[in-house]
C-alpha positions in Angstrom: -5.4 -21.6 -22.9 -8.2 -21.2 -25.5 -8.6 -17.9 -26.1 -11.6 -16.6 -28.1 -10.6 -14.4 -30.7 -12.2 -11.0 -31.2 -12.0 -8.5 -34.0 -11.0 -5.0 -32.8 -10.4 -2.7 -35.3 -7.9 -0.3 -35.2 -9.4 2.8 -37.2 -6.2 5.5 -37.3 -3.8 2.4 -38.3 -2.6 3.9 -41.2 1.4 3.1 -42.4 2.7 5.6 -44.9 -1.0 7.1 -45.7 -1.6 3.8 -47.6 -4.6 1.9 -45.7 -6.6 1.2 -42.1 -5.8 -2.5 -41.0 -7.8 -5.1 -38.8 -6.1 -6.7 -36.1 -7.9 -9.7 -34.0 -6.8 -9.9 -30.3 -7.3 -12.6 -27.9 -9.9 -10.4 -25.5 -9.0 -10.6 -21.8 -12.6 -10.7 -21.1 -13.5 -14.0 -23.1 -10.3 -16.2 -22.0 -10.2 -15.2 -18.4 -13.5 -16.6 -17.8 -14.6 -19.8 -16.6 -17.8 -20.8 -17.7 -18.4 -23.5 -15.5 -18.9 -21.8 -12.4 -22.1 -19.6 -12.6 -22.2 -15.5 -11.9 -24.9 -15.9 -10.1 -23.3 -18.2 -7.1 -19.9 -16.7 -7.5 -18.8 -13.6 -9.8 -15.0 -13.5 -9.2 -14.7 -16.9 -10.1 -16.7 -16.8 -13.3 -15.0 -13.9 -14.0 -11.8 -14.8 -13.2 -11.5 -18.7 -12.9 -10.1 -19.4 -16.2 -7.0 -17.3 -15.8 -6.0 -19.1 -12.4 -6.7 -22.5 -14.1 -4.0 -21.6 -17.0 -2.2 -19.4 -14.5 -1.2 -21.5 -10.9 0.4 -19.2 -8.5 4.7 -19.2 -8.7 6.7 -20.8 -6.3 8.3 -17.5 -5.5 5.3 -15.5 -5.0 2.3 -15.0 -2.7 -0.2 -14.5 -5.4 -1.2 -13.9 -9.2 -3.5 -12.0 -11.2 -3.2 -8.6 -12.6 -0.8 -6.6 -10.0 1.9 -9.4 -10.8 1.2 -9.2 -14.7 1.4 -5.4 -14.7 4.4 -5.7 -12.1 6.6 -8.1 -14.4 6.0 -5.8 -17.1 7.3 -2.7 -15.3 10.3 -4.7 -13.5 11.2 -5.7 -16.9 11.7 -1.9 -18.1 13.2 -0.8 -15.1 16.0 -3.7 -14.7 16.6 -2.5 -18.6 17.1 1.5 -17.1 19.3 0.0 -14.2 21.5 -2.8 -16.7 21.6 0.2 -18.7 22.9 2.5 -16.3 25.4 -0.1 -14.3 26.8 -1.1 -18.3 27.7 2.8 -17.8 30.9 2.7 -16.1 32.4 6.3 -17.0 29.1 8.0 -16.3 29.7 11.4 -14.6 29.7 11.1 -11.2 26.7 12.6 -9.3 24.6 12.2 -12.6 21.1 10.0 -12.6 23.0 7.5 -14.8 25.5 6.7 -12.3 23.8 6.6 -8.9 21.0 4.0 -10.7 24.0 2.0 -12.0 26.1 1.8 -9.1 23.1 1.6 -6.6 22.1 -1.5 -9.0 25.6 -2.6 -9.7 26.2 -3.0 -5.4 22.9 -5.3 -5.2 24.2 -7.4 -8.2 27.4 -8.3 -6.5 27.4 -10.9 -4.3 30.9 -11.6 -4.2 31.8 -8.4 -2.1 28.0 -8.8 0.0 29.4 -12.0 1.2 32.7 -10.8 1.8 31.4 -8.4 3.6 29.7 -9.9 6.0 27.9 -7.7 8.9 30.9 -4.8 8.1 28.0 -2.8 6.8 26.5 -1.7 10.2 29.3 -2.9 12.3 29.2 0.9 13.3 25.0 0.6 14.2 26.2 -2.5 16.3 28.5 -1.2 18.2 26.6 1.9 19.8 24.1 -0.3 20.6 26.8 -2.3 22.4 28.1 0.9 24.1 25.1 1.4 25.8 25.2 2.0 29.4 22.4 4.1 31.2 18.8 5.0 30.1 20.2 8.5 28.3 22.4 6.2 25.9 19.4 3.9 25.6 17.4 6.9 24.2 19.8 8.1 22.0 20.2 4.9 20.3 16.6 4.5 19.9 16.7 7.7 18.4 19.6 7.0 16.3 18.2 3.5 14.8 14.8 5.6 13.5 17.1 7.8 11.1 18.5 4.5 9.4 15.4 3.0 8.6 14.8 1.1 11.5 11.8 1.2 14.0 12.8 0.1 17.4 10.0 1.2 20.2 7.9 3.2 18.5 6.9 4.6 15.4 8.0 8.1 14.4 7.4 10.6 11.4 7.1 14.3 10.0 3.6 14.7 8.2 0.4 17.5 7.8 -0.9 17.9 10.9 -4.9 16.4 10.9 -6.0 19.9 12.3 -4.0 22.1 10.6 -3.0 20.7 7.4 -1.2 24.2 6.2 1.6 22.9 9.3 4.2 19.5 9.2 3.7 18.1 12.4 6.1 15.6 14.2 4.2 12.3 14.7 4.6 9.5 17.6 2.9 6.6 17.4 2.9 3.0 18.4 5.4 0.2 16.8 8.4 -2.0 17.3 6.4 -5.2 16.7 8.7 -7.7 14.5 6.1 -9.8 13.7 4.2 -6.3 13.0 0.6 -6.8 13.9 -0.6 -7.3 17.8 -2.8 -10.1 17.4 -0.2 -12.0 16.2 0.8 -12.3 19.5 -2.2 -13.5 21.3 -4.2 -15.0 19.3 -4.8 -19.0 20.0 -5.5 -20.4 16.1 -3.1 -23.1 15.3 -2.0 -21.1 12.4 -0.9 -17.9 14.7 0.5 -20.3 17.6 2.7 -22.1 15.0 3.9 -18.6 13.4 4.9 -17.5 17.3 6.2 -20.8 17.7 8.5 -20.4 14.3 9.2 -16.8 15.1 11.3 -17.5 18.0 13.2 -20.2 16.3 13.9 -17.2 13.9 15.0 -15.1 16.1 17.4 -17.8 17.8 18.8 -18.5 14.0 19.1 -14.5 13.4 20.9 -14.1 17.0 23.7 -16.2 16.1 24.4 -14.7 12.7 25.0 -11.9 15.0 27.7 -13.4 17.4 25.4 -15.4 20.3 26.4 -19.1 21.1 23.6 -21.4 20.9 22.2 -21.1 25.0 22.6 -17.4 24.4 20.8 -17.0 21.5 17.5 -18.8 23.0 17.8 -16.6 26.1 17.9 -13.6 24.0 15.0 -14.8 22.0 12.9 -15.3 24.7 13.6 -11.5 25.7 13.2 -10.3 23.1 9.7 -12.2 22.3 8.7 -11.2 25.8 9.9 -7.5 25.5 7.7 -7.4 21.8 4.8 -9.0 24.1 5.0 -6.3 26.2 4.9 -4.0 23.5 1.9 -5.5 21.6 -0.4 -5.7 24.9 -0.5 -1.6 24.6 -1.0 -1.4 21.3 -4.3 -0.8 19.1 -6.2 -3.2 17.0 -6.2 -2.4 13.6 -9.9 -1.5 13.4 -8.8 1.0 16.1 -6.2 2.9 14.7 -8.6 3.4 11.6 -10.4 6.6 13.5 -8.6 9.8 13.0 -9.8 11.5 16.0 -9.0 8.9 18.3 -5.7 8.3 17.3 -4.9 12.5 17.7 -3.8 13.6 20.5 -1.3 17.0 20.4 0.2 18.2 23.4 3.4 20.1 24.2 7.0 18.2 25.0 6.4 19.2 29.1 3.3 17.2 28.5 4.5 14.1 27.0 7.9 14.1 29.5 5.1 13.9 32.3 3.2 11.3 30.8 6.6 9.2 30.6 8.7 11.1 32.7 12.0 8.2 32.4 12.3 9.5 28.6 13.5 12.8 27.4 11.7 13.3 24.2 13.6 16.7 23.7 16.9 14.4 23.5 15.1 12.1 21.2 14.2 14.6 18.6 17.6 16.3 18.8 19.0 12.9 18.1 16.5 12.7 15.0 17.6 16.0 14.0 15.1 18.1 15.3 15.1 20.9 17.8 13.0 23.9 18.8 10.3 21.6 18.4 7.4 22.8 21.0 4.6 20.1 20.3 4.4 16.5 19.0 1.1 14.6 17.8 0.9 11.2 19.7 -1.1 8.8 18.3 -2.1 6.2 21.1 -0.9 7.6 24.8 -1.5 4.5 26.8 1.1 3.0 24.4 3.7 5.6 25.1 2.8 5.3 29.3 3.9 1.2 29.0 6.7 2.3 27.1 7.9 4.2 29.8 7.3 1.6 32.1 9.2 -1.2 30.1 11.9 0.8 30.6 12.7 -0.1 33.4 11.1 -3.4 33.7 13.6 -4.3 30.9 17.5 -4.2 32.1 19.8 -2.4 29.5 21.1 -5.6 28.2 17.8 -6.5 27.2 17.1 -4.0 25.9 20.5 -3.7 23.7 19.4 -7.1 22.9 15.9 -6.0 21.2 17.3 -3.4 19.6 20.4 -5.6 18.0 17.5 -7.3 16.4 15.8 -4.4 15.2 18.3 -3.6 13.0 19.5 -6.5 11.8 15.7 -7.7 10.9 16.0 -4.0 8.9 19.3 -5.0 7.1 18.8 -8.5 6.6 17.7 -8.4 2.9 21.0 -6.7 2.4 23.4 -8.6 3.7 25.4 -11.8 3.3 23.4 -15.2 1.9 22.9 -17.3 5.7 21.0 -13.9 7.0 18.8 -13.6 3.6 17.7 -17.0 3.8 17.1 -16.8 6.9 14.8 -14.0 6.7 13.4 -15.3 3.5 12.7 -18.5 5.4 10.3 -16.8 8.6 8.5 -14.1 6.7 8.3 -15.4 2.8 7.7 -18.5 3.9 6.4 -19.1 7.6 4.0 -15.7 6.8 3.8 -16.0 3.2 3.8 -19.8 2.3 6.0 -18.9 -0.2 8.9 -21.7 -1.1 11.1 -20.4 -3.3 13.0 -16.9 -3.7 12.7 -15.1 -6.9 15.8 -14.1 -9.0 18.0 -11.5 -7.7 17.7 -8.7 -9.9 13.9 -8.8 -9.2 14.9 -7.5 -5.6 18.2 -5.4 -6.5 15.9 -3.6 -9.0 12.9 -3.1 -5.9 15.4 -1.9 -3.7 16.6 0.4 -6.4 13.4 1.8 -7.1 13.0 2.4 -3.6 15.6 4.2 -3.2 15.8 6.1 -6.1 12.6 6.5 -7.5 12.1 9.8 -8.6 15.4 8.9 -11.0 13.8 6.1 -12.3 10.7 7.8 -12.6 12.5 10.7 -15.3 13.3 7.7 -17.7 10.1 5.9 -17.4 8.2 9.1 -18.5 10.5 9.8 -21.1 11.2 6.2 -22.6 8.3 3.8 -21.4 4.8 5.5 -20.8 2.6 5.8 -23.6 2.6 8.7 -25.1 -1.0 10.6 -24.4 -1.6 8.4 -20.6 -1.4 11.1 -19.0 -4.6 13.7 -20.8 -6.3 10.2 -21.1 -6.7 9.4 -17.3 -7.4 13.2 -16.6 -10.6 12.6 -19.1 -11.5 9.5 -17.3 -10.8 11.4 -14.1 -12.8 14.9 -14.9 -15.8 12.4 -16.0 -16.2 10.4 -12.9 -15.8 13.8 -10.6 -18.6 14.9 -12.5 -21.2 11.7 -12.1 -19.9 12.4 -8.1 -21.1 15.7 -8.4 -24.6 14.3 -9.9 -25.2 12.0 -7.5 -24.5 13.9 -4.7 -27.1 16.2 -5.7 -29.7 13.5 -6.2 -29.0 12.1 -2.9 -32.3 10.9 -0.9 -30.5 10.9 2.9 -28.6 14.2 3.1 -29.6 17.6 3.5 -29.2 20.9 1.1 -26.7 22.4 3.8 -24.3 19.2 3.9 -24.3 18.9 0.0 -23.5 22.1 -0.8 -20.3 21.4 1.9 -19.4 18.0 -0.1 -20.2 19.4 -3.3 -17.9 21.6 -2.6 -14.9 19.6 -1.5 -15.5 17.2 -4.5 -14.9 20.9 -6.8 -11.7 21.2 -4.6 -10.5 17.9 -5.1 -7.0 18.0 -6.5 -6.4 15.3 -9.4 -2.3 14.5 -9.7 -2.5 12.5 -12.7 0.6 10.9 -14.5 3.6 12.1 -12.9 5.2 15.3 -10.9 5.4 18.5 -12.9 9.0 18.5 -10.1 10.9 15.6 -9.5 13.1 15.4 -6.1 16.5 17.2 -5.6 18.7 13.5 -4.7 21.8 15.5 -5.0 22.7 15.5 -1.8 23.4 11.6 -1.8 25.9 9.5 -2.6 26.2 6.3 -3.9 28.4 4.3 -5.0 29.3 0.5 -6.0 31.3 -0.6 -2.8 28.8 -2.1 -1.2 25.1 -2.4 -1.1 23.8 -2.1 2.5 25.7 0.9 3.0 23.9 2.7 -0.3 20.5 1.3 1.4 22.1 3.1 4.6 23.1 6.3 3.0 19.5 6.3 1.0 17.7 5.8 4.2 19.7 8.8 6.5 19.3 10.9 3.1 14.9 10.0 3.4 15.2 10.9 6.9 16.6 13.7 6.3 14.2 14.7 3.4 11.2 14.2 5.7 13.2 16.0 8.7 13.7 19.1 6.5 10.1 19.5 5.9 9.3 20.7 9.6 8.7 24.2 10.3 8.3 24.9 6.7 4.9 25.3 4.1 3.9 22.4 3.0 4.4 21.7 -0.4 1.0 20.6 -1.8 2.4 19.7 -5.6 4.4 16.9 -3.8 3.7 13.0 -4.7 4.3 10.0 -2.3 4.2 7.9 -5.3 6.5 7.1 -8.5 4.9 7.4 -12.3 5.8 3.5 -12.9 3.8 2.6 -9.5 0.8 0.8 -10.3 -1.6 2.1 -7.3 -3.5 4.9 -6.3 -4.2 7.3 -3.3 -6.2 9.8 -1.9 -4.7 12.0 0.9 -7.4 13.7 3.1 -4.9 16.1 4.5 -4.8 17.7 0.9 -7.8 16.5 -0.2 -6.3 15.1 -2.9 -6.0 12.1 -5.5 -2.8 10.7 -7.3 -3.1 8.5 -9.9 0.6 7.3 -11.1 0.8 7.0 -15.1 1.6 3.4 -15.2 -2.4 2.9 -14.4 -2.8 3.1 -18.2 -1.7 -0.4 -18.2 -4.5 -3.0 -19.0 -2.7 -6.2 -20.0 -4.2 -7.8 -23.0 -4.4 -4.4 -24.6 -0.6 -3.6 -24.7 0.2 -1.2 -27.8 -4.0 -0.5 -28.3 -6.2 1.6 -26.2 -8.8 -0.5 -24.1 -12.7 -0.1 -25.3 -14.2 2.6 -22.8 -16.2 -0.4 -20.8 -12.6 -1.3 -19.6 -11.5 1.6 -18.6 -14.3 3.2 -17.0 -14.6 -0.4 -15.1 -10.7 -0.7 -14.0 -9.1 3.0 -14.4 -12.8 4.9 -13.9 -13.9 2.7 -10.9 -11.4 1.0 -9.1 -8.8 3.8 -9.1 -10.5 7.1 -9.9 -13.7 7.0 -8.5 -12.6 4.3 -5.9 -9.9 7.3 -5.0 -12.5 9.8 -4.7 -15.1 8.0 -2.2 -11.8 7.6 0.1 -12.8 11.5 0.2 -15.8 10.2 1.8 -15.4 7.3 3.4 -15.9 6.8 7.3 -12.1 8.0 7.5 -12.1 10.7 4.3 -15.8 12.1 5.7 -14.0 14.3 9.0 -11.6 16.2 6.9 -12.6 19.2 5.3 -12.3 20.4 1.8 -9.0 22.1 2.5 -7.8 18.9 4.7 -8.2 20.1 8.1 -9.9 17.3 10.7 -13.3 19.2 11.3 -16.9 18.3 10.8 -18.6 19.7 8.3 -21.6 17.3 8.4 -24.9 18.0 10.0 -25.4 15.7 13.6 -28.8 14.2 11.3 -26.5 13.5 7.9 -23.7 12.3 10.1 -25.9 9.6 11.8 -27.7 8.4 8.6 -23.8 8.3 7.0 -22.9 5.8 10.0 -26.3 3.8 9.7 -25.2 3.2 6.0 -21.3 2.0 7.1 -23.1 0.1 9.6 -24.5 -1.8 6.7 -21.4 -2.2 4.9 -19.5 -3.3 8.0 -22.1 -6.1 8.9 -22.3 -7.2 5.5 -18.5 -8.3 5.1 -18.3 -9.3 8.2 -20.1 -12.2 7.0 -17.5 -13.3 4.9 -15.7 -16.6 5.7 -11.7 -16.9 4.6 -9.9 -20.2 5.3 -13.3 -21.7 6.7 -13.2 -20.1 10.4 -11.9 -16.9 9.3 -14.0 -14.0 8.9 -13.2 -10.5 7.3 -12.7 -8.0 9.7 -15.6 -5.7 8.5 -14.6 -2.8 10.9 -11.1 -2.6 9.7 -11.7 -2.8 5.7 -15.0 -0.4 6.0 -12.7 2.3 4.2 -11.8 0.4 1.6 -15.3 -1.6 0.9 -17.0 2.0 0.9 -14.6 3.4 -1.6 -14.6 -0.1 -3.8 -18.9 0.7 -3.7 -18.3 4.1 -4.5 -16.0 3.8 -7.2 -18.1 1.0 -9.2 -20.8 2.7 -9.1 -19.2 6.3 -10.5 -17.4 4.4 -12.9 -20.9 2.8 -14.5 -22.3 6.2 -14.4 -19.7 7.5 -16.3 -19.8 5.0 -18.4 -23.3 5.5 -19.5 -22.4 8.2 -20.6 -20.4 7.2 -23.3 -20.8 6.0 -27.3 -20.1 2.9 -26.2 -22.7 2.1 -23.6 -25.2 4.4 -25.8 -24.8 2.1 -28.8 -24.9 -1.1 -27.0 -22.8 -2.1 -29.7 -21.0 -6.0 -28.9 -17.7 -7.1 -28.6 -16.3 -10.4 -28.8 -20.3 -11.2 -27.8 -20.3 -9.0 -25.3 -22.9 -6.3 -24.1 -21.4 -3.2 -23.1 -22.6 -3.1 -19.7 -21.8 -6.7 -19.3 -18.1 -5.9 -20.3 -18.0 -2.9 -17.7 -19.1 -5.5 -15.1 -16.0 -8.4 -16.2 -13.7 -5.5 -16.6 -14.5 -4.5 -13.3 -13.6 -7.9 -12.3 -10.3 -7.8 -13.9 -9.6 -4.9 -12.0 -9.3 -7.1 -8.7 -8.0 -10.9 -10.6 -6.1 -11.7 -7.6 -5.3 -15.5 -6.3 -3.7 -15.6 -3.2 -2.2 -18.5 -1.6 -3.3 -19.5 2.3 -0.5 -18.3 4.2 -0.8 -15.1 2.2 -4.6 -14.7 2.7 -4.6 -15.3 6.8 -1.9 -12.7 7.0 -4.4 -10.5 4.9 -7.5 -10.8 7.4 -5.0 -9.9 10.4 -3.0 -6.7 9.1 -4.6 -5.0 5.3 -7.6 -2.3 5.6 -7.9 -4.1 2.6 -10.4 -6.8 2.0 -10.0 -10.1 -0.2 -10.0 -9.3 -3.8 -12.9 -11.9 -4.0 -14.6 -9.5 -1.9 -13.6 -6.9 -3.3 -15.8 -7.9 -6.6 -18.5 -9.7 -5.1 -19.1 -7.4 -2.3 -19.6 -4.3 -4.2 -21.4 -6.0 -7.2 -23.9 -8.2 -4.5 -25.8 -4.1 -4.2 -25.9 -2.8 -7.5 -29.3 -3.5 -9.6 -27.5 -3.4 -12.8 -25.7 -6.8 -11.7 -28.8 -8.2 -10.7 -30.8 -7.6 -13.7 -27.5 -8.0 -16.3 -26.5 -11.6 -14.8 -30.0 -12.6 -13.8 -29.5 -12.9 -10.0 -32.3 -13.9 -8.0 -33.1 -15.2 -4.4 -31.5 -18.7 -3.9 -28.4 -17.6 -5.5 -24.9 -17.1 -3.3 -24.5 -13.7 -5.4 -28.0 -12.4 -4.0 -28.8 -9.9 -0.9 -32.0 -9.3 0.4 -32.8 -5.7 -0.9 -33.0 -4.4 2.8 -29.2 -5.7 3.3 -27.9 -4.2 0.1 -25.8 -0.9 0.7 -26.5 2.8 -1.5 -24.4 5.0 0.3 -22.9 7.9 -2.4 
């Protein structure tokens, strides 16, 4: 690659009191670029191009850009806490040290996985196999959901929509293998051939279980039609997008009558919850064919689906034939990727997973730069209060709803960095006899954790995410934000703080003030500012809200992927109002800076045209085809093209910075172009 060398200089270098230094750097924002595609037909490539030239994506991965650069570089540090740990062999047991090593250790050792075999949830298979009546059905339905498994339905403890002081016990639709509905019934070659391949995977995983050959494609063929059956009652994604129509609370005598062959009372006992007087159910009609399958479906079938369900759970845990297998349909067939990646890479995921909050101590201690986390509450506290301004200045609503969202932007809790408490993992054990059976005991003791939580006050300093994971969430039931510390990372800038166009771009717009419009979005907009589900909009504001989503809806549903593709506009509205939200807080902010106020160039660069790049570097994501259809059919999320073009195609600053005028693919008509916050 030829990178473009840029002088930075490093003012507070100083070794030993003697002198400040100059560094040069390759700058991100030069190199990445490729010059021969124009901004004005098609930013993310101009913007991004170069890098995908120099960088094709791996064999062993479903894309490449800036999550898989940031990704490497955490993997790397935490398979050096787990080597570490598992090199540990007289660490006390109980300690952090020695459930990391030994959890890590078990993943590492093949040997004893093969050996092994299925001995791991020989117990799982047979109470499935003891099965006899619709009552033992249930109870091993039940059973399955505290292992980690999903059979039938989806089920979980969480704040309840209307009453987010309350943990609420959630139903709601699931048991989908191939996990989306449309994937079975829609007619595109692409879909037909991954049905077509799916059933030949479930034939392959079958006999790894114990069925001869004619067996195996008889129980595939149930099992496909039993998941048919499943998928004709179940929501489109765009559907289960809208809060009040997917709530639906009603007392256990009410949801008994509404499927009156299952006893949801034995169900939650089996889950490990009783005196339980209502549940939340997310999609009825689902639950009513549910009911119904139950008897259209003999008890062998059935104890056929659900021996699938958990080996489809297991089967990254278990011995080589089944992994490949696995790897083979959904890496593959879904992802169009070829080749698996090493084995720590998914020993250390699976590690993480489980013990994260571990993890998550030595990260903070050993890994995270020190002063990430007041930095990213700066950044954070600055874009809440260009919100606040433009809230205020806001043409289309009315004093009485702005003083309400005013007021829930003040209320906005910002977690930044990591948890002031980490979680209490005492309670499980792990050890290094075998793998699947510490994912086993790790997913009982989650269950468990989540179970607990019922019937008591919700804790609201809780995170759902580890310091060392590179995302971002808002959660409208606290009206909250959590921004892990790890999003301090900018690659290109390791061991030097980016310039302020940078991070206002990529930490200030795509995670904080992205973040904070999720507060706002079509979803975000019916909870309160204490989290409750309740309108606190005018019926005038709420209409002229909707008109502008309307807007933003119709404009990406314009968008082609694989040629006759389209984003799903509908389902990704959340996500493309937040993305439009957050770019345009994070330029505001940025204004407000020395930086922008200077207009002082780096590495050639205007300020405002390095917020706009960096903004772009935010979302350098290539994904391969497989990868991308899979995209369209089950993310919220749009394309990361999309993602910058998208946003970018409405802002005037873009226009007048890269010269876009009428002709060019990067130009709306001002009447299409969206201003919503």
């Amino acid at each position: 690659m030829n990178y473009i060398i840029s002088l930075i200089i490093i003012a507070a270098l100083s070794i030993s009191g003697i002198i400040n230094k100059e560094i040069t750097f390759a700058d991100p924002l030069i190199s990445h670029r490729d010059t021969t595609v124009s901004a004005a037909e098609d930013f993310f490539l101009y913007a991004n191009g170069g890098w995908f030239k120099e960088n094709p994506i791996s064999p062993s991965d479903r894309s490449n850009g800036i999550f898989n650069t940031i990704g490497d570089t955490i993997n790397s540090q935490i398979k050096q806490i787990c080597e570490r740990s598992a090199a540990d062999t007289q660490a006390a047991l109980g300690s952090n040290k020695q459930k990391i090593g030994d959890f890590y250790a078990s993943g590492m050792d093949t040997v004893s996985i093969e050996k092994a075999g299925l001995t791991p949830i020989n117990s799982e298979m047979k109470a499935i196999e003891k099965i006899s009546d619709v009552t033992s059905l249930l109870t091993s339905i039940a059973n399955l959901q505290t292992i980690g498994a999903s059979p039938a339905f989806s089920f979980y403890i969480s704040q309840d929509d209307k009453i987010s002081s309350k943990q609420a016990a959630f139903f709601r639709q699931g048991g989908l293998g191939l996990g989306d509905r449309d994937y079975y019934f829609l007619n595109d070659p692409r879909t037909k051939t991954i049905r077509k391949e799916y059933e030949n995977h479930l034939k392959s995983m079958m006999r790894f279980i114990g069925d001869n050959e004619e067996t195996a494609a008889k129980n595939a063929s149930v099992i496909m039609k039993l998941e048919m059956d499943l998928a004709k009652s179940s929501r489109k994604l765009e559907a289960l997008r809208d809060p009040l129509g997917n709530y639906h609370k009603m007392s256990i005598s009410k949801f008994n009558k509404l499927t009156p062959a299952i006893s949801w009372s034995l169900i939650l006992k089996t889950m490990g919850l009783t005196q339980v007087d209502s549940v939340i159910v997310g999609q009825p009609e689902f639950f009513t064919s549910l009911n119904k399958l139950l008897k259209k479906y003999t008890i062998s079938e059935w104890k056929t689906y659900l021996k699938w369900d958990l080996i489809n759970s297991y089967s990254s845990f278990l011995n080589k034939d089944i992994r490949d297998q696995n790897f083979k349909f959904f890496a593959t067939v879904m992802g169009g990727v070829s080749q698996q990646k090493p084995r720590w890479e998914g020993v250390v995921n699976q590690t993480d997973g489980a013990l994260g909050d571990l993890i998550g101590q030595v990260y903070v201690a050993e890994y995270l730069p020190k002063g990430s986390k007041e930095k990213l509450m700066e950044i954070g506290t600055n874009i809440r209060n260009v919100f606040a301004d433009h809230i205020e200045k806001l043409d289309w609503m009315s004093a009485v709803t702005k003083k309400k969202a005013l007021h829930k932007l003040s209320t906005m809790i910002m977690k930044v960095g990591y948890p002031d408490k980490w979680k209490d993992l005492s309670e499980l054990k792990i050890d290094r006899k075998s793998y699947c059976s510490n994912v086993l005991a790790a997913n009982i003791w989650a269950h468990r954790e989540m179970i607990n939580k019922f019937g008591k006050p919700v804790d609201r300093n809780a995170w759902d995410m580890q310091p060392h994971t590179y995302n971002a969430y808002y959660n409208p039931s606290n009206n909250e934000i959590v921004v892990p510390a790890c999003n301090i990372i900018v690659p290109g800038f390791e061991g030097r703080m980016p310039d302020d166009a940078i991070l206002y771009s990529i930490i200030g717009g795509s995670t904080f003030g992205h973040e904070m419009t999720h507060g706002f979005d079509d979803q975000g907009c019916q909870y309160d500012e204490i989290g409750n589900l309740n309108n606190w909009w005018t019926k005038d504001d709420l209409n002229k809200f909707r008109a502008k989503t309307k807007l933003i809806v119709n404009q990406f549903n314009q968008f082609s992927v694989l040629g006759d593709k389209k984003v799903n506009g509908d389902a990704t509205q959340g996500e493309n109002i937040a993305d439009l939200g957050g770019i345009v807080m994070g330029l505001e902010a940025f204004k407000n800076t020395a930086q922008f106020k200077s207009n002082q160039k780096i590495s050639g660069l205007s300020p405002i045209r390095r917020f706009f790049l960096g903004y772009a570097y935010a979302w350098m994501v290539n994904i391969n085809d497989e990868s991308l259809a899979n995209q369209i059919m089950t993310d919220v999320h749009a394309p990361a093209k999309f993602r910058i073009n998208g946003p970018l195609s409405n802002m005037m600053e873009f226009y007048e910075e890269f010269n876009i005028k009428e002709g060019h693919k990067m130009f709306l008509a001002p009447s299409k172009r969206v201003v919503i916050w």
